[in-house]
VOPAGU-2260 file (C-alpha; in pm, 1 decimal, decimal comma):
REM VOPAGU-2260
SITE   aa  ch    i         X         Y         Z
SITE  UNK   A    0    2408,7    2549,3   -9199,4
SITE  UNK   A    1    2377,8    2871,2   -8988,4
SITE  UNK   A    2    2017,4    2807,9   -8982,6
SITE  UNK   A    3    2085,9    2432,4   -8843,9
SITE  UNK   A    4    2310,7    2547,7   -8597,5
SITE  UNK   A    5    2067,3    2815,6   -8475,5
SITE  UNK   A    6    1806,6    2561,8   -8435,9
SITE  UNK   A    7    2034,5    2314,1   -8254,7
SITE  UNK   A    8    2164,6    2559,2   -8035,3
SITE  UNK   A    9    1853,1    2671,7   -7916,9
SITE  UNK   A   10    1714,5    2268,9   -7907,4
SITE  UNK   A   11    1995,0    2233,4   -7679,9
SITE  UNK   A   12    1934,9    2534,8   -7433,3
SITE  UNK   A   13    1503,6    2430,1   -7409,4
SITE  UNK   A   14    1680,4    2082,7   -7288,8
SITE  UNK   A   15    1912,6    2258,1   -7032,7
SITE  UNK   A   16    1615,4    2470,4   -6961,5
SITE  UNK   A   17    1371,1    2200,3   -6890,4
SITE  UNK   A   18    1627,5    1997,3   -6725,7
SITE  UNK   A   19    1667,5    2299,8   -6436,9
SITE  UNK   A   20    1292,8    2350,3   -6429,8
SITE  UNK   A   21    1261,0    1988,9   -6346,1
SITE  UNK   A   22    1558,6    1963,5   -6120,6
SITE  UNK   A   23    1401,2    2261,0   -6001,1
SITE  UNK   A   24    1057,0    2153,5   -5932,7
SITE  UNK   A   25    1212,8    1798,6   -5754,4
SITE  UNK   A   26    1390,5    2000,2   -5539,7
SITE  UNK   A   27    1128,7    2211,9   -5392,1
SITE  UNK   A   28     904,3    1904,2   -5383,6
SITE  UNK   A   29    1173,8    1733,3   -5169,1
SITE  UNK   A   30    1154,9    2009,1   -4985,3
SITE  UNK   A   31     841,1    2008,0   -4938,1
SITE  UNK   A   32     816,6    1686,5   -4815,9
SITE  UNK   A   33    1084,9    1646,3   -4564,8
SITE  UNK   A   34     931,7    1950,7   -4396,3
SITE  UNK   A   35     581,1    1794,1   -4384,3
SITE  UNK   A   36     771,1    1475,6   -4225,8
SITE  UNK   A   37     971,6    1726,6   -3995,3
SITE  UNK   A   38     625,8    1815,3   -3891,2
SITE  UNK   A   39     443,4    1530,1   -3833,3
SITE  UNK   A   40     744,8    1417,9   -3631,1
SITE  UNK   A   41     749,4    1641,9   -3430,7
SITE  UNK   A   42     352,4    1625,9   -3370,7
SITE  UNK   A   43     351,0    1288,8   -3270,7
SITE  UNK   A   44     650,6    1334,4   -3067,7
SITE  UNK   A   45     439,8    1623,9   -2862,4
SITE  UNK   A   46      84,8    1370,1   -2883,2
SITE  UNK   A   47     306,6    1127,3   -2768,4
SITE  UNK   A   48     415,8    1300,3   -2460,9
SITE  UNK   A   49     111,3    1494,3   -2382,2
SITE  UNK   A   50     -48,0    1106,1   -2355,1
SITE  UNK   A   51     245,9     956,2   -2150,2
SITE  UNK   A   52     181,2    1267,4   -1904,4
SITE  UNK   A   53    -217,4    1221,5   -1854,5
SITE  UNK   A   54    -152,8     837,0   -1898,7
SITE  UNK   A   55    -331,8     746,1   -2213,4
SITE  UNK   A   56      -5,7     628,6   -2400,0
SITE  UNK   A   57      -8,2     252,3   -2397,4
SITE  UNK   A   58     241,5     195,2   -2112,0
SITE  UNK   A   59     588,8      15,5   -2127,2
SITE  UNK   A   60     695,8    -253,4   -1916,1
SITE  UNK   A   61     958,6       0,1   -1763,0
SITE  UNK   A   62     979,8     188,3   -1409,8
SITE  UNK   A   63     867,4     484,7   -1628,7
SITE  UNK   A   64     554,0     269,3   -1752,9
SITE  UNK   A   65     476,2      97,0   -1456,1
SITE  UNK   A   66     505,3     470,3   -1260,0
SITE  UNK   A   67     264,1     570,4   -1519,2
SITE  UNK   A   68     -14,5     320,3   -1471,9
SITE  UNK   A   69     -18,9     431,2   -1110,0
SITE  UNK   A   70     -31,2     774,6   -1118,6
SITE  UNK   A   71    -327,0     726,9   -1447,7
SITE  UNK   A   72    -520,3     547,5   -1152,6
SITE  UNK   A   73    -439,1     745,2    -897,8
SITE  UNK   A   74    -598,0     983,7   -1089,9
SITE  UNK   A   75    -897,0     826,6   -1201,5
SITE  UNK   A   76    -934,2     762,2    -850,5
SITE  UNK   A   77    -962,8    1121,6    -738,8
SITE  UNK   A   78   -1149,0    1252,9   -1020,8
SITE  UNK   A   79   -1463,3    1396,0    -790,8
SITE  UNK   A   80   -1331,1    1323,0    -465,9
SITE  UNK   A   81   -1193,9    1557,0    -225,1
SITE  UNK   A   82    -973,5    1284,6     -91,5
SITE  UNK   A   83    -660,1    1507,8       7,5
SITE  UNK   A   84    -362,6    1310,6    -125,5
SITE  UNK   A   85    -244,8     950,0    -169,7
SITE  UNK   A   86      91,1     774,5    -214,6
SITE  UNK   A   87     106,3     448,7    -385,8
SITE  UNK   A   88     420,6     216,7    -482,8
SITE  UNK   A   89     447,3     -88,8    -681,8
SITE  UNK   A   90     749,4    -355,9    -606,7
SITE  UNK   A   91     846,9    -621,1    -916,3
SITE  UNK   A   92    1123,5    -840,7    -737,1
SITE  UNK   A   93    1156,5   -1056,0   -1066,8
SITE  UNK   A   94    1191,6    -732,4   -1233,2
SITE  UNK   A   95    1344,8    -455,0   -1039,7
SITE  UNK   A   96    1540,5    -387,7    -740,3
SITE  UNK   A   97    1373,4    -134,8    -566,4
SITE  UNK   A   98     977,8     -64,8    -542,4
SITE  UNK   A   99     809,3     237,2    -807,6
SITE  UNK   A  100     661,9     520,1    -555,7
SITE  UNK   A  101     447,4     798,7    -688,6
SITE  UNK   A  102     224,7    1023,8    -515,8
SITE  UNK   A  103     -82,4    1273,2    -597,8
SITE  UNK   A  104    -247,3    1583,2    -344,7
SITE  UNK   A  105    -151,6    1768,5     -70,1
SITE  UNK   A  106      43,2    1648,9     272,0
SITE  UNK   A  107    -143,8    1916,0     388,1
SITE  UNK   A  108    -348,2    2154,1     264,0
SITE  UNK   A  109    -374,9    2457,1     546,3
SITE  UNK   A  110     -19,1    2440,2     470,3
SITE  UNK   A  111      -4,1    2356,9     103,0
SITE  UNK   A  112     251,0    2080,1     141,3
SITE  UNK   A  113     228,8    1863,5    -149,8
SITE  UNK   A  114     259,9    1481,5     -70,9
SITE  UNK   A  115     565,8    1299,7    -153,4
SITE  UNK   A  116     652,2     902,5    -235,0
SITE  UNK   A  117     775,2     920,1     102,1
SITE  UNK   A  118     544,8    1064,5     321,9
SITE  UNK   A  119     456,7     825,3     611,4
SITE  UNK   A  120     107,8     747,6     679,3
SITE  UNK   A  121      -6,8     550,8    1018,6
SITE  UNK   A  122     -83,3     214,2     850,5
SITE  UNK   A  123    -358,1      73,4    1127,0
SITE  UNK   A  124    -397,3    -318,3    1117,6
SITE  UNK   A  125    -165,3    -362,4     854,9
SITE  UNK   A  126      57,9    -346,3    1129,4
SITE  UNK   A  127     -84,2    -634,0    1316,1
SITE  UNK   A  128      98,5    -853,9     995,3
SITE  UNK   A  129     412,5    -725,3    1179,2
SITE  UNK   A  130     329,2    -892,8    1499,0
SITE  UNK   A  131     206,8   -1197,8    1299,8
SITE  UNK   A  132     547,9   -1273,8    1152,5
SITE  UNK   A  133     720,6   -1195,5    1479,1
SITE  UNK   A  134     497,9   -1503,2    1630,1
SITE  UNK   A  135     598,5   -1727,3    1328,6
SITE  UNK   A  136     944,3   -1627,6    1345,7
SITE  UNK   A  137     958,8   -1712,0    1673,4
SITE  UNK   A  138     802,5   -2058,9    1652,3
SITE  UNK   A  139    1070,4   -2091,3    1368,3
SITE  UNK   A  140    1314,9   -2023,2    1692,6
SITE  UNK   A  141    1147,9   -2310,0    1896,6
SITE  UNK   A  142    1040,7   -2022,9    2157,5
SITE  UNK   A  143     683,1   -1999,0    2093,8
SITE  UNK   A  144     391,4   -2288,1    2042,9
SITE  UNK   A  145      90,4   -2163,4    1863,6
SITE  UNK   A  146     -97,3   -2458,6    1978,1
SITE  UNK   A  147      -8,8   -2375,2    2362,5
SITE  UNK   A  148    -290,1   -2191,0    2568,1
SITE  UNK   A  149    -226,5   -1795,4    2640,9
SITE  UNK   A  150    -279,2   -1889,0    3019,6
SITE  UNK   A  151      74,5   -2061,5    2971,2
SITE  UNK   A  152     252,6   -1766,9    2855,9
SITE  UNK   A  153      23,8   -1495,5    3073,4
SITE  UNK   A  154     -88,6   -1676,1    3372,8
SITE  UNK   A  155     -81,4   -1337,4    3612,4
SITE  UNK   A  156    -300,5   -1175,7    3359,3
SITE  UNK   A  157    -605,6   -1437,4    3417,6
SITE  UNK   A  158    -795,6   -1312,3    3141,2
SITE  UNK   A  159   -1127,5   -1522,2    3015,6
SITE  UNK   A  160   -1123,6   -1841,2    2850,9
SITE  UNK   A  161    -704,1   -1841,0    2887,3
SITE  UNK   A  162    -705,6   -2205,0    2933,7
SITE  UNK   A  163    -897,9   -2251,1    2598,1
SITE  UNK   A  164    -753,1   -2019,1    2396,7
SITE  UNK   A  165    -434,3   -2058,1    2226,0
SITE  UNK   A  166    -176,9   -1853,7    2036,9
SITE  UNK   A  167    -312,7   -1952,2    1681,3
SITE  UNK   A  168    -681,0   -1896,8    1793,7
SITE  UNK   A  169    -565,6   -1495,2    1834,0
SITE  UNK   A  170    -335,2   -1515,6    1529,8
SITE  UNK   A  171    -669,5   -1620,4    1343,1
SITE  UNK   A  172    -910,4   -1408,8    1542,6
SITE  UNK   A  173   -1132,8   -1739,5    1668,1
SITE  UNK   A  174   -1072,3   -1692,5    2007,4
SITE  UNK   A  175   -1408,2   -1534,7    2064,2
SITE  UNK   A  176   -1286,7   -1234,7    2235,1
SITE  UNK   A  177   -1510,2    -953,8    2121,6
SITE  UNK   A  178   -1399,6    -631,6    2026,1
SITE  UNK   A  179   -1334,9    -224,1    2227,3
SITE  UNK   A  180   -1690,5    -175,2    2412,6
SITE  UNK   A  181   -1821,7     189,8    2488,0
SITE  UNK   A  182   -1610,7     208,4    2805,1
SITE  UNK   A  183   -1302,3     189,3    2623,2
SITE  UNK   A  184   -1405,0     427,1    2320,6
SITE  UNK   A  185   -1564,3     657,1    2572,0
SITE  UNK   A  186   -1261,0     673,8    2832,9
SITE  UNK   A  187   -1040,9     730,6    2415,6
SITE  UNK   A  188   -1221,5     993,3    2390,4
SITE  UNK   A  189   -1180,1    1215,9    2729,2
SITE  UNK   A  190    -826,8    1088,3    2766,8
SITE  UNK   A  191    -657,2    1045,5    2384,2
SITE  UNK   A  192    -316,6    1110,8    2496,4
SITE  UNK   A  193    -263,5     896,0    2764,0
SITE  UNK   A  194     -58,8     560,0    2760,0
SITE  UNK   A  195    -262,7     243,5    2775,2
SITE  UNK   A  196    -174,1     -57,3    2947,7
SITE  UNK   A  197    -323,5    -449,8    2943,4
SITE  UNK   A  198    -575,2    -372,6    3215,9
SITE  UNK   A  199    -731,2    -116,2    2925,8
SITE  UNK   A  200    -699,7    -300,3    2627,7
SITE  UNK   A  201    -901,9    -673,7    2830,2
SITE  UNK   A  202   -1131,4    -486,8    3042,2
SITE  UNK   A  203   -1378,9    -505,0    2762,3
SITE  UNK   A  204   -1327,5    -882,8    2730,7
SITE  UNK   A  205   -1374,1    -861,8    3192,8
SITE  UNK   A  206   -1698,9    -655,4    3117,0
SITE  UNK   A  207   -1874,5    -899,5    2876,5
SITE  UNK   A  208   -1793,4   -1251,6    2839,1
SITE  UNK   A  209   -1649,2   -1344,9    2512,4
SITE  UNK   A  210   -1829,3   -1628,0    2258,2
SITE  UNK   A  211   -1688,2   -1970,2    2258,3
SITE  UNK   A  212   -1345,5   -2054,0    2152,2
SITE  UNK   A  213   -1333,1   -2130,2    1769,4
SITE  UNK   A  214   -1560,4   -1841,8    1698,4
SITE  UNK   A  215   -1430,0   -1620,8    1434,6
SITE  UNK   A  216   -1472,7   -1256,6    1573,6
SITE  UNK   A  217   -1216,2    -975,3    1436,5
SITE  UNK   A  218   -1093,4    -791,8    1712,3
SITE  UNK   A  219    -759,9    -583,9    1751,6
SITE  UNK   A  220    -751,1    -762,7    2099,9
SITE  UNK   A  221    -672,2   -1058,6    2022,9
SITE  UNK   A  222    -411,8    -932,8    1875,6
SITE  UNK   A  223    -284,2    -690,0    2143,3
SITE  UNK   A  224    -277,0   -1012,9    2377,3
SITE  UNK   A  225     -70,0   -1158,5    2139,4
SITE  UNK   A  226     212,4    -853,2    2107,7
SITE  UNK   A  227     250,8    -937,8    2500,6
SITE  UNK   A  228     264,6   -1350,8    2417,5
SITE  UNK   A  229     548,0   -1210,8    2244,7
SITE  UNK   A  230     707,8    -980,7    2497,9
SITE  UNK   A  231     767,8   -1324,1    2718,5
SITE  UNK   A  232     856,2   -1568,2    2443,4
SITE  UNK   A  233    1099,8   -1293,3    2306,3
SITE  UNK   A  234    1228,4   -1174,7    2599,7
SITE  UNK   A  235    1193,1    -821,1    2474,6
SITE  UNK   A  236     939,2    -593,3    2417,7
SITE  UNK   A  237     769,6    -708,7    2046,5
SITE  UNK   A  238     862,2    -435,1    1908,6
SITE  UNK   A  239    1189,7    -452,2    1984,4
SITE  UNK   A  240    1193,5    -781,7    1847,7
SITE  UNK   A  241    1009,9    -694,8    1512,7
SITE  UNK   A  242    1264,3    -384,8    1465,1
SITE  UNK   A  243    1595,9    -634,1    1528,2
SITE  UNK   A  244    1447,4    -915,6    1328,2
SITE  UNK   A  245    1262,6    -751,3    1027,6
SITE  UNK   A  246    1286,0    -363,2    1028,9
SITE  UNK   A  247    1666,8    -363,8    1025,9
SITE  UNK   A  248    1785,5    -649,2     829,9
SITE  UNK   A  249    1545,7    -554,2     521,6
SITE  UNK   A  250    1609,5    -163,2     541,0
SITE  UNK   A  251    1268,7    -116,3     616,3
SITE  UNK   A  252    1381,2     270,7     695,8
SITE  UNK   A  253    1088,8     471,7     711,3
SITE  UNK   A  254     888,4     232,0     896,7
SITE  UNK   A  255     887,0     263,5    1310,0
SITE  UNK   A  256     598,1     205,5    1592,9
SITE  UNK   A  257     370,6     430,4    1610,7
SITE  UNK   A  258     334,5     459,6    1960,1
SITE  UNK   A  259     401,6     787,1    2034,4
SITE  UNK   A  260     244,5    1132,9    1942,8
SITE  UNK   A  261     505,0    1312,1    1782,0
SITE  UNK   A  262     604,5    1159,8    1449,5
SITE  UNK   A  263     858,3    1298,3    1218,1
SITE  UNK   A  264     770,1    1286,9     818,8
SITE  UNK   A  265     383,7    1227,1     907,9
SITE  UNK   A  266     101,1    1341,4     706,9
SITE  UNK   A  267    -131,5    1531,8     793,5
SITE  UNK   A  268    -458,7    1288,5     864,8
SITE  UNK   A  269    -806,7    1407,8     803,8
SITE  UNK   A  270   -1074,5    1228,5    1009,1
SITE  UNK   A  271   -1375,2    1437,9     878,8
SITE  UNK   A  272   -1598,5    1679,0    1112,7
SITE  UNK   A  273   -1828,7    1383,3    1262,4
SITE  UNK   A  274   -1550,9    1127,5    1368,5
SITE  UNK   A  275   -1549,5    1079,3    1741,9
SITE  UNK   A  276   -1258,2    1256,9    1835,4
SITE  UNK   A  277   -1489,7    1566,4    1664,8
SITE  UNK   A  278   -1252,2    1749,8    1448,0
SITE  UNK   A  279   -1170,9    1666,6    1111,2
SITE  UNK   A  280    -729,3    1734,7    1143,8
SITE  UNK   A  281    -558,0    1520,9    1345,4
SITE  UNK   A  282    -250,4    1646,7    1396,0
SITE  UNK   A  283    -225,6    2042,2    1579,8
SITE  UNK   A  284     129,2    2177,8    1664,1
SITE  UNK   A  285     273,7    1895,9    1508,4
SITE  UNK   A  286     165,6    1598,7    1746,4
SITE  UNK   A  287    -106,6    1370,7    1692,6
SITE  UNK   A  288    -447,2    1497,0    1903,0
SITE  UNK   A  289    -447,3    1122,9    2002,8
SITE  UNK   A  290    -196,1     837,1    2131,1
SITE  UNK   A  291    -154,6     609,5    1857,1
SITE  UNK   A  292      12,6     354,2    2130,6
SITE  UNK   A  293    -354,8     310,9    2207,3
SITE  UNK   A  294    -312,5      86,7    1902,1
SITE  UNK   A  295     -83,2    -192,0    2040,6
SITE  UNK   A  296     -69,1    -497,2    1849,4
SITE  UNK   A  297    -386,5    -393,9    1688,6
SITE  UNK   A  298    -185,8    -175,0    1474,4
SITE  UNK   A  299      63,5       9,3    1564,7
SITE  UNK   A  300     282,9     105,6    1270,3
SITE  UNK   A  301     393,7     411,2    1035,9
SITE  UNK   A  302     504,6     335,3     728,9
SITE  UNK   A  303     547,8     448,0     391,2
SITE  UNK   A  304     379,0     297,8     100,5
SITE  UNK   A  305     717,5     182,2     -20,7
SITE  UNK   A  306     823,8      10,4     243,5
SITE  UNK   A  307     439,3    -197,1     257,7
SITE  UNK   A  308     530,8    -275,4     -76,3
SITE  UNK   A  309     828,4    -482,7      74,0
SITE  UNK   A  310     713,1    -616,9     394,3
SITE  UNK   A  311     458,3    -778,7     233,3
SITE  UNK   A  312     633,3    -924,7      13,2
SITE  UNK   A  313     870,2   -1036,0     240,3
SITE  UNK   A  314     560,5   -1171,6     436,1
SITE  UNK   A  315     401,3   -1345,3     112,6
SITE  UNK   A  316     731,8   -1524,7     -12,3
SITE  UNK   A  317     790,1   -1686,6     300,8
SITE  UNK   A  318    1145,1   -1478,6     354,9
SITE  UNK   A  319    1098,8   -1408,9     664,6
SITE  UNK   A  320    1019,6   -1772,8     851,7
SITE  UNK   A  321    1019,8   -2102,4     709,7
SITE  UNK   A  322     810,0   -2225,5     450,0
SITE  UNK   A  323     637,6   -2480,4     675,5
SITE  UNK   A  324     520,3   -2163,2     892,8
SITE  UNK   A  325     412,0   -2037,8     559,9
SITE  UNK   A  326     195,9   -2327,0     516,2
SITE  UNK   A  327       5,2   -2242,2     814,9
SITE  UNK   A  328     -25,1   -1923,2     805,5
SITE  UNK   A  329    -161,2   -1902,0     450,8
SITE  UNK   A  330    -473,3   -2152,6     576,8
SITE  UNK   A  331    -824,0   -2025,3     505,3
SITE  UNK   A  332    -928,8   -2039,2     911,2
SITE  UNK   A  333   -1277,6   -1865,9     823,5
SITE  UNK   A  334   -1426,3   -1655,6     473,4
SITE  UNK   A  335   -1620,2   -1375,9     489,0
SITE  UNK   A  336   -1967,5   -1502,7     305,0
SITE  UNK   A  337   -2025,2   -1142,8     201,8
SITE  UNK   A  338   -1666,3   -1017,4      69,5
SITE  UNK   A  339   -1533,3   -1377,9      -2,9
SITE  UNK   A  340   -1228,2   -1262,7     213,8
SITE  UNK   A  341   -1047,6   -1551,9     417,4
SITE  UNK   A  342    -831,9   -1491,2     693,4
SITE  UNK   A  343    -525,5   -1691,1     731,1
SITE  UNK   A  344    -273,0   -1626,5    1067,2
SITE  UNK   A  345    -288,2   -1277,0    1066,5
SITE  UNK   A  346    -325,8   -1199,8     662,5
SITE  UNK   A  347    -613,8   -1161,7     405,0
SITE  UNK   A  348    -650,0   -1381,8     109,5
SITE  UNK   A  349    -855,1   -1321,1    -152,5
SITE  UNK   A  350    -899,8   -1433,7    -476,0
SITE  UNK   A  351    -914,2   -1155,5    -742,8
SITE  UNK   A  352    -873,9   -1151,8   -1118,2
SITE  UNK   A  353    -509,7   -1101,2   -1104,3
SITE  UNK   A  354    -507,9   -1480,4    -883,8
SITE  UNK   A  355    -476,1   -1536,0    -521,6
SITE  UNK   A  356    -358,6   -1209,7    -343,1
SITE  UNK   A  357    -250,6   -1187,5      24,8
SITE  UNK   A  358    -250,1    -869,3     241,9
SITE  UNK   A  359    -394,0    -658,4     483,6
SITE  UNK   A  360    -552,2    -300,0     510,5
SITE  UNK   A  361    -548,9     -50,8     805,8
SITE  UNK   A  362    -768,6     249,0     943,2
SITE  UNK   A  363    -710,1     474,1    1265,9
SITE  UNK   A  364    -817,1     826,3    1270,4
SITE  UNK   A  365    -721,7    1000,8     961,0
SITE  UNK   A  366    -565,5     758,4     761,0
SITE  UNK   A  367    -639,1     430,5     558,9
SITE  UNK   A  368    -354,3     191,1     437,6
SITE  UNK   A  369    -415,3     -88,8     184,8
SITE  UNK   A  370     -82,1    -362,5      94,5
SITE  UNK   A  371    -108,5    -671,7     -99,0
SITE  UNK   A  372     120,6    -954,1    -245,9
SITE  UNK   A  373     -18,5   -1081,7    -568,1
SITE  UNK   A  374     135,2   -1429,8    -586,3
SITE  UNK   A  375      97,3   -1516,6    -930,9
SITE  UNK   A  376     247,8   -1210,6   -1130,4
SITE  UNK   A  377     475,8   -1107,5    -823,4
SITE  UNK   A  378     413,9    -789,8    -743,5
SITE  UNK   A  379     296,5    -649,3    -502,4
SITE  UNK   A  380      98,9    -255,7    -423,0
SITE  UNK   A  381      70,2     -56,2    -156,5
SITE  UNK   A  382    -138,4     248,8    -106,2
SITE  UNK   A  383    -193,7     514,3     150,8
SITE  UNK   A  384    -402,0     785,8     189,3
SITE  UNK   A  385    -459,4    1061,0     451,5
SITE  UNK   A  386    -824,2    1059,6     527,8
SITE  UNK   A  387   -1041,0     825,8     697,8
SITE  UNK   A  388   -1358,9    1074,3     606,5
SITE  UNK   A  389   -1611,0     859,2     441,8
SITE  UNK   A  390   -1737,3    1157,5     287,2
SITE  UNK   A  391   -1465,9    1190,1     125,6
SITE  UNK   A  392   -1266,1     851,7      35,1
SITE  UNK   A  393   -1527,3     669,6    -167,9
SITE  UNK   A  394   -1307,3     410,0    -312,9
SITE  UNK   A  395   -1111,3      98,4    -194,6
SITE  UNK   A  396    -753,7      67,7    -271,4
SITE  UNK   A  397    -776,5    -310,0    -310,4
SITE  UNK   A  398    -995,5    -235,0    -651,3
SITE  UNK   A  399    -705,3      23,6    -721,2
SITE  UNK   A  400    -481,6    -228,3    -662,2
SITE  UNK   A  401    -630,9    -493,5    -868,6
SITE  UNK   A  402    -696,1    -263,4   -1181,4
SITE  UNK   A  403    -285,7    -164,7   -1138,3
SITE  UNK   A  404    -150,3    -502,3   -1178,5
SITE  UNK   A  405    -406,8    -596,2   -1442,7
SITE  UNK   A  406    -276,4    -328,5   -1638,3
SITE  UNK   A  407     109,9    -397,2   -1543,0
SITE  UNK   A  408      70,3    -756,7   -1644,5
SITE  UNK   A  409     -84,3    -660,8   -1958,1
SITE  UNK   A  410     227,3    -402,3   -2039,6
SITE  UNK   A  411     448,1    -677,6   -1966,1
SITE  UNK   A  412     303,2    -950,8   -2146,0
SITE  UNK   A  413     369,0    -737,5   -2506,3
């Protein structure tokens, strides 16, 4: 009996044994585990972030993702150049409120001011789709005629072909006016700062005769001739008009004419060494080395890229005048046999891969500007950079632009 006893006793402490070995053993390997899965949490969680940063995370269909297309892009973009910064913003009206700015590079660089979403760049014929929509709106207002001849609304100015040539021929550059001779550039030149006035911006077309009406010839002219059409019809300066009638109502804030040479929020522009002012910064003691008023309708705007990102929309979804204006102004009036551009009534359409796309860019010294509406997935981008150096700014923001809303539309689509 004693010996049974013994024997059971000690079968029953190896089974209590074993049992806390194994309990043991499970333990640790739990352990174990949930600290390897700790781990590799944690690692995917830093991957993950690391990817979202340099933009190789698949993107979401969130501000956050669509932010991060554009600055991946952006980036791309600048790999090898020495452009010296760009802004760029994305608006989604189906989708959100307010446009998605980012920006990359310096403001300046003497200075080391880093760009910002907000930094205003002169946006060069971009502006002329300002003074486009002012003539619509105002034929909307029964106060202008496109059809009408510009002798009938500037007969003192008795400028060439003025009983040919009517408001729609200039809206659609086929008025055959040429564009700024050597005169003009050269007198830019030796006098940059000073204020220009009609007799400057047609001598060119008084100097040699234009081509035949119905000629498609792009020249900022036509479109300074038209910014004074407006002056009469309006009965205020266009500008004034554009700022009462567009500017304000939208809370277009950061955008103004540029038609002075002191500019608050302005980047700095870089025009390279060779340009024909013949200094690569353009702005010295904080004014502009040149009148930008020189401009006139041709132009004639700061902006930020923001802001583009809203006027154009409000210029491609017919917000801003009727939809029967729309319908004329979105008319293929002549296509570029090279670029397969079109020009409508003073806009760009172009078919890309994302579907028909409407917009404008703009270049003055030290600065390029690029805004488009893509009609199909509504949205539309804007970008801005501040150098006009060739050497420098080997891309075109219109492929930027088409590669961001491929890969928006793709993000959205999951």
């Amino acid at each position: 009996m004693r010996c049974f006893e013994f024997v059971d006793i000690n079968l029953e402490d190896v089974a209590l044994e074993t049992k806390l070995e194994k309990d043991g053993r499970f333990i640790k390997h739990c352990a174990l585990i949930i600290t390897l899965l700790c781990s590799l949490f944690l690692l995917s969680a830093f991957v993950a972030s690391a990817q979202v940063k340099q933009g190789f995370a698949t993107p979401t269909c969130s501000r956050d993702g669509v932010a991060s297309i554009v600055r991946g892009e952006l980036a791309e973009a600048l790999k090898g150049a020495n452009v010296p910064g760009v802004t760029a913003a994305v608006y989604m009206p189906t989708r959100f409120s307010q446009p998605i700015a980012t920006e990359i590079g310096w403001s300046e660089i003497a200075s080391k001011r880093l760009m910002k979403p907000d930094s205003r760049i002169l946006a060069g014929s971009i502006g002329k789709t300002f003074y486009a929509a002012a003539a619509l709106r105002l034929v909307d207002m029964g106060k202008l005629n496109l059809d009408q001849t510009i002798e009938h609304y500037l007969p003192a100015a008795k400028l060439p072909s003025a009983d040919k040539v009517t408001v729609r021929m200039l809206l659609s550059h086929t008025s055959g006016y040429g564009e700024y001779d050597n005169v003009f550039m050269q007198e830019l030149i030796e006098n940059p700062t000073r204020v220009r006035t009609l007799e400057d911006w047609v001598g060119p077309l008084r100097r040699t005769s234009p081509a035949k009406p119905g000629e498609f010839r792009y020249s900022d002219i036509n479109f300074v001739i038209l910014a004074h059409i407006i002056d009469r019809a309006a009965g205020t300066p266009a500008t004034e008009f554009i700022r009462s009638q567009f500017l304000r109502p939208y809370h277009l804030d950061h955008t103004e004419p540029s038609d002075k040479r002191e500019i608050p929020g302005l980047a700095q522009g870089y025009a390279g060494p060779t340009n024909f002012f013949g200094r690569d910064t353009m702005i010295e003691s904080g004014k502009l080395i040149y009148n930008p008023q020189f401009e006139s309708g041709g132009g004639g705007y700061v902006s930020t890229s923001g802001d583009l990102t809203r006027w154009i929309t409000l210029f491609g979804t017919s917000t801003i005048f009727t939809r029967a204006r729309w319908s004329e102004a979105s008319v293929e009036t002549h296509k570029d046999p090279k670029t397969g551009t079109a020009y409508g009534l003073g806009i760009h359409i172009d078919s890309t891969p994302q579907g028909t796309a409407y917009g404008h860019s703009g270049y003055i010294p030290g600065y390029v500007s690029w805004a488009r509406w893509y009609e199909r997935p509504s949205i539309a981008v804007a970008i801005q950079t501040n150098t006009s150096d060739r050497a420098r700014l080997t891309w075109d923001g219109f492929d930027i632009s088409n590669r961001i809303v491929r890969k928006i539309e793709m993000a959205c689509s999951r």
